[in-house]
C-alpha positions in Angstrom: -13.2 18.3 3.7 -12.5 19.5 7.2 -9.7 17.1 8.2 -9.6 18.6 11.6 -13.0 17.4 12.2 -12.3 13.8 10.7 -9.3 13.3 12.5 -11.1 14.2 15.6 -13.9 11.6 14.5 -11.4 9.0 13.9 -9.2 9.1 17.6 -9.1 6.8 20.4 -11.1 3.6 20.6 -14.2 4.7 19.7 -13.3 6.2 16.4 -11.3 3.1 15.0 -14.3 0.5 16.3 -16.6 2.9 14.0 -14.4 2.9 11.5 -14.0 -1.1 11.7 -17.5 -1.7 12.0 -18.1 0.9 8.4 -15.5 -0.2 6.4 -16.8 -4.1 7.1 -20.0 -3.2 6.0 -18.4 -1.2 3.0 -16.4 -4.3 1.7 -19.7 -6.5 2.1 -21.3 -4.1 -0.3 -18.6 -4.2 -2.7 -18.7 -7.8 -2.3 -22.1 -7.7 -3.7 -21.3 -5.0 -6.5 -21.5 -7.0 -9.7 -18.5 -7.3 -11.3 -18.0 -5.0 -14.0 -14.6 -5.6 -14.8 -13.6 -5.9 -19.2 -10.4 -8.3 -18.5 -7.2 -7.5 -20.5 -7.6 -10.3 -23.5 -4.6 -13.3 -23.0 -4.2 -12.3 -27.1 -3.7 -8.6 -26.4 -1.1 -9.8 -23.2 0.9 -11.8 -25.3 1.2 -8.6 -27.7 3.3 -6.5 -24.8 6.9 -6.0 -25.0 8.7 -8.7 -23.2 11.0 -6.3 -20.9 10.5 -6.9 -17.8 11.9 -6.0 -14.1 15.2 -7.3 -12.4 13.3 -10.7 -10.6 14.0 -12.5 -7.0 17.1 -13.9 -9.2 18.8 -10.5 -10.2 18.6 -8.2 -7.1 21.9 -8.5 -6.9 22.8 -5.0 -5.1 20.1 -3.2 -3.0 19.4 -1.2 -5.7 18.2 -3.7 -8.2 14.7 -4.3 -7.2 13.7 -0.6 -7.6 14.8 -0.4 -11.0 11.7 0.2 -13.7 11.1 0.5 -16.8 11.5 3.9 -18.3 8.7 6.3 -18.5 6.3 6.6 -21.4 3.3 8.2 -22.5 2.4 5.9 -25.4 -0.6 3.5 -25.9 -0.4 0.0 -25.8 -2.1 -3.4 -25.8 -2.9 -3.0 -22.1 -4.0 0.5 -22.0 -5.9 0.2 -24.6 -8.2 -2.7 -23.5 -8.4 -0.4 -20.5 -9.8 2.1 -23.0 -11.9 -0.3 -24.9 -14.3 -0.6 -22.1 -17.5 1.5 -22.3 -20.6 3.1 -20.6 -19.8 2.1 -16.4 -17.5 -0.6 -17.2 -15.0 2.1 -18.8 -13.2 2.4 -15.5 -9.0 1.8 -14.0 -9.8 -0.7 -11.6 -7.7 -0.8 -9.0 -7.2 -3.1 -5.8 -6.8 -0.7 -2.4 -7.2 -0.4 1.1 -9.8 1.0 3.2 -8.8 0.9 6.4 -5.3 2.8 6.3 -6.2 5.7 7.9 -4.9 8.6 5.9 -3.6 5.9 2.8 -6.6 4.5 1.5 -9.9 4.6 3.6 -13.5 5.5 4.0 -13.8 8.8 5.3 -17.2 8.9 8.0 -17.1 12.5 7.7 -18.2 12.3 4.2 -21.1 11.4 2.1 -21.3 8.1 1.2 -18.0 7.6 3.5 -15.8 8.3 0.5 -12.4 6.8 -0.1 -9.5 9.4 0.5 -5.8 9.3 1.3 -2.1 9.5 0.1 -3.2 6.5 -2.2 -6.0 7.1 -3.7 -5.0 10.5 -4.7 -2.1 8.9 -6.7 -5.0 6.6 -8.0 -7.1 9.7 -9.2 -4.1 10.9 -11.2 -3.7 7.9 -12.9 -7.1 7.9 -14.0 -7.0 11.2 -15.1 -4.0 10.4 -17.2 -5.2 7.4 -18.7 -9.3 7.9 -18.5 -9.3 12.0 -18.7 -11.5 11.5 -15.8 -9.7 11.2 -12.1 -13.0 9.6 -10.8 -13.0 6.5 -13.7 -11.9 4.6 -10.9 -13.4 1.4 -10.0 -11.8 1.2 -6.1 -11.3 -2.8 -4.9 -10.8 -3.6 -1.3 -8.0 -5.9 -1.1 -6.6 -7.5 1.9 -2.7 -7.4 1.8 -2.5 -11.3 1.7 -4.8 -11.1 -1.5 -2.5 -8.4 -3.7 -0.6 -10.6 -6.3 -3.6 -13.0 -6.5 -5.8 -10.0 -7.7 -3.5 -8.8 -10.1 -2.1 -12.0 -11.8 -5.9 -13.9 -12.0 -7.1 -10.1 -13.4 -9.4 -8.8 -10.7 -7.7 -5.7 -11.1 -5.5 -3.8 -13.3 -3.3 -2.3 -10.7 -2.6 -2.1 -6.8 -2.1 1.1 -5.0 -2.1 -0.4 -1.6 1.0 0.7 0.3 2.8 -2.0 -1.4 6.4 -2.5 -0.7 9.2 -3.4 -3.9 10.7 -6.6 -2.9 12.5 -9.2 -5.2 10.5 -11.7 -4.5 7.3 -10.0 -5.6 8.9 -9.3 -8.7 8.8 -12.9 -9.7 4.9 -12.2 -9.7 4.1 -8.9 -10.4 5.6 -5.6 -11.9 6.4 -2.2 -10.0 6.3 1.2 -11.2 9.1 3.4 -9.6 8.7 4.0 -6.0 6.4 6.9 -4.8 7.3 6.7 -1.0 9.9 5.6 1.4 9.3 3.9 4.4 10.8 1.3 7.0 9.4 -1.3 9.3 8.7 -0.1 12.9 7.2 -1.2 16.6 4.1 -0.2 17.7 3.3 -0.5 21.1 1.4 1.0 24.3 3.0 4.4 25.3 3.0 2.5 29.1 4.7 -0.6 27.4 8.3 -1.9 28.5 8.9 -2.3 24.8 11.6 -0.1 23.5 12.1 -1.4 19.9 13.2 -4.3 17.6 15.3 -5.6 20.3 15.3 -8.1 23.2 12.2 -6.3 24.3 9.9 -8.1 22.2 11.0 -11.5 24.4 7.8 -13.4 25.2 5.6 -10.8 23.6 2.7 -11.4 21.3 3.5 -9.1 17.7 0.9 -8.6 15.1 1.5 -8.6 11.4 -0.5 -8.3 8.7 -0.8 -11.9 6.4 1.4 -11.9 3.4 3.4 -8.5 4.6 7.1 -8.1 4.5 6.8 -7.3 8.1 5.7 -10.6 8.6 8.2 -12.7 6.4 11.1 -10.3 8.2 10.1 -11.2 11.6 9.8 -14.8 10.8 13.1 -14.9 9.3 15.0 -12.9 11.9 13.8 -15.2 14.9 15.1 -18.3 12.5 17.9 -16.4 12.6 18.5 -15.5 16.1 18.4 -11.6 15.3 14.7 -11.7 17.1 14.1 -13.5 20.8 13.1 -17.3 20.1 10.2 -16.8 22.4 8.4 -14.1 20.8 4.9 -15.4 19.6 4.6 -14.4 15.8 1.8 -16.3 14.9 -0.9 -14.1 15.4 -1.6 -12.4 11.6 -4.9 -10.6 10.5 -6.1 -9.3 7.3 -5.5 -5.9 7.1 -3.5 -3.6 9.9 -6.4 -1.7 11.3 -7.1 -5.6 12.8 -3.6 -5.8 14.2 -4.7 -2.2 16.1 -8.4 -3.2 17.3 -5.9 -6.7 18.7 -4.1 -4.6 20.8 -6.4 -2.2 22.3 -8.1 -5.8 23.4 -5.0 -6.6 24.5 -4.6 -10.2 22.3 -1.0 -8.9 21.3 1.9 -6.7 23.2 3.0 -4.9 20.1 2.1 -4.4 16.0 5.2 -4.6 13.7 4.7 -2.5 10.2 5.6 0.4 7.6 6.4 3.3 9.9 4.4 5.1 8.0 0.8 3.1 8.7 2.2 2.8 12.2 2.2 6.7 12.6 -1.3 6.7 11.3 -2.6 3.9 13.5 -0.8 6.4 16.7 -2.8 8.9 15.2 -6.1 7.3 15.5 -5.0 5.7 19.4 -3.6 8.6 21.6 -2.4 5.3 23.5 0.3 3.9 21.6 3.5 5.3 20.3 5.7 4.1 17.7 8.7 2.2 19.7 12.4 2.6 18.3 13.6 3.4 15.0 13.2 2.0 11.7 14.6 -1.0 11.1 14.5 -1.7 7.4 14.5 0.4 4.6 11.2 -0.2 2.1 9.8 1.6 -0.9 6.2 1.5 -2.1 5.4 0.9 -5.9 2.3 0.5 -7.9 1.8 -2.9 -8.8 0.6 -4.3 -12.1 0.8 -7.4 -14.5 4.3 -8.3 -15.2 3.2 -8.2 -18.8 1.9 -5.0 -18.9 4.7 -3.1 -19.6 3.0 -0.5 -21.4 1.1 -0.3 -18.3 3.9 0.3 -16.1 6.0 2.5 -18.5 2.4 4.8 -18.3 2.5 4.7 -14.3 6.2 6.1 -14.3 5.0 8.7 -17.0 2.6 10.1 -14.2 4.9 9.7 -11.6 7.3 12.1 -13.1 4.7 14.8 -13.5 3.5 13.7 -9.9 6.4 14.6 -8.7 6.8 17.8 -9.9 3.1 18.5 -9.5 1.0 16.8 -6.5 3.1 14.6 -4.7 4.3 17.2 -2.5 0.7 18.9 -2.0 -0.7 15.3 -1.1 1.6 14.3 1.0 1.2 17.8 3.5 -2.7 17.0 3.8 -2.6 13.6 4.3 1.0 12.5 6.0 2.6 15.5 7.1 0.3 15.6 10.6 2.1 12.1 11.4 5.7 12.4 9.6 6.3 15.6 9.8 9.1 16.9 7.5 11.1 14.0 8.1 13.5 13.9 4.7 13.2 10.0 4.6 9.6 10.6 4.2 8.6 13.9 3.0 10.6 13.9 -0.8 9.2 11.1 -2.8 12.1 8.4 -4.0 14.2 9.3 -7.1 13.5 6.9 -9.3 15.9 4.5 -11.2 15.2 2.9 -14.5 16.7 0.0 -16.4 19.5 0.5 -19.2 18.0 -0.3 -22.1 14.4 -0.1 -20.6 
């Protein structure tokens, strides 16, 4: 792929509005795609080992959230009804983006306007480690609010969507060890008065995605006092490449999310700039079933060969144009797994 050229394609207004207006009609294609999912069987999810993540109720140092279960390369329950499906239906299925430029999204450079990114490469290895085949990959677009719903009612089996760890997602679903390292930042025009997370953002408009952790922290720092009372929260859109397109219209003064997307959406707008530092500290994880431990303890099996193996190489063509070789970004997390796990 010449990456030059698709970055090119992709600047400035006009490349995000194409980009908007293909990935729309992308996702009402998929929407039309029957469904060819094989669901893991209730029976075979009550056969999983019960060992399961620390939950909301035991983070009780910062640490605790990240913790996963150790790695494994052994079949289970899960896996193998993953296996068991045959012909087109033998597939990963897996819940993304695609409309994170340079994470998960359609490519209009390509034919057929092919999914490509930091995820989906992670996605491909999977399958390849599961499947033998790194394109056995049926690809779900997922909006961010609709994650947990499409793993825990079985639309998909996983969900590599820039997902941040948190406890309270743990009461829901299960996370592999962290592959990346983020933190929540401001994004703003470069002509803006905004400097930050600070007093700045006073009787702005911020966007935040639905269901992010960028929106539940702003919400709970201006209950707080930690953000001005009169900064207007309320406006929240499916997927980030919305939050964008809302303020090159000029609906909202600034977008609040992962540094990392934010970097990418500079990348597309030559207009905007990132505004302050981080100020949280976030890791992504591959979500899954919080049964499906076999499942998981197969994801961190792959992650330590990623690691060693790929992480590195995907990371300088996809992130390195945007985050440089910034060490909070550019190692992938060390993981930490539970004692006994």
């Amino acid at each position: 792929m010449d990456t030059s050229r698709a970055r090119a394609s992709l600047r400035g207004w006009g490349g995000v509005a194409a980009m908007a207006v293909l990935c729309a009609l992308a996702l009402a294609f998929a929407l039309l795609l029957p469904c060819i999912q094989t669901p893991v069987p209730e029976r075979a999810a009550r056969r999983t080992v019960t060992a399961t993540q620390a939950r909301a109720d035991g983070c009780a140092d910062a640490d605790a959230h990240r913790r996963t279960l150790a790695p494994s390369g052994a079949d289970g329950p899960v896996i193998d009804a993953i296996k068991a499906r045959t012909g087109a239906r033998r597939k990963l299925i897996v819940g993304v983006d695609q409309n994170s430029y340079r994470w998960g999204y359609r490519n209009p450079s390509t034919e057929g306007a092919e999914l490509e990114g930091f995820d989906i490469d992670l996605v491909h290895r999977i399958a390849q480690d599961i499947l033998g085949d790194p394109e056995a990959v049926q690809f779900k677009a997922i909006p961010t609010s609709q994650r947990i719903p499409a793993i825990e009612n079985g639309r998909v089996d996983m969900v590599v969507r820039t997902m941040t760890i948190t406890c309270d997602r743990l009461a829901h679903v299960a996370f592999s060890a962290p592959y990346f390292k983020t933190g929540q930042q401001v994004l703003a025009p470069k002509s803006s008065p905004i400097t930050g997370y600070d007093g700045s953002l006073a009787h702005k408009r911020v966007c935040t995605s639905a269901g992010s952790t960028a929106h539940t922290k702003l919400d709970a720092d201006r209950k707080d006092g930690r953000l001005p009372a009169s900064t207007d929260i309320s406006t929240t859109v499916p997927s980030q490449l919305d939050c964008l397109v809302r303020l090159q219209l000029g609906e909202v003064d600034a977008v609040v999310t992962d540094g990392a997307l934010a970097a990418s959406q500079a990348a597309q707008d030559p207009t905007v700039a990132l505004k302050g530092e981080a100020f949280t500290e976030e890791y992504y994880g591959v979500a899954m079933r919080r049964d499906a431990t076999d499942l998981v303890r197969r994801v961190n099996r792959v992650l330590v060969d990623y690691r060693a193996n790929g992480w590195q190489a995907s990371y300088d063509k996809w992130l390195s144009a945007t985050l440089g070789k910034d060490p909070a970004a550019s190692k992938p997390p060390v993981p930490q797994y539970l004692h006994g796990g």
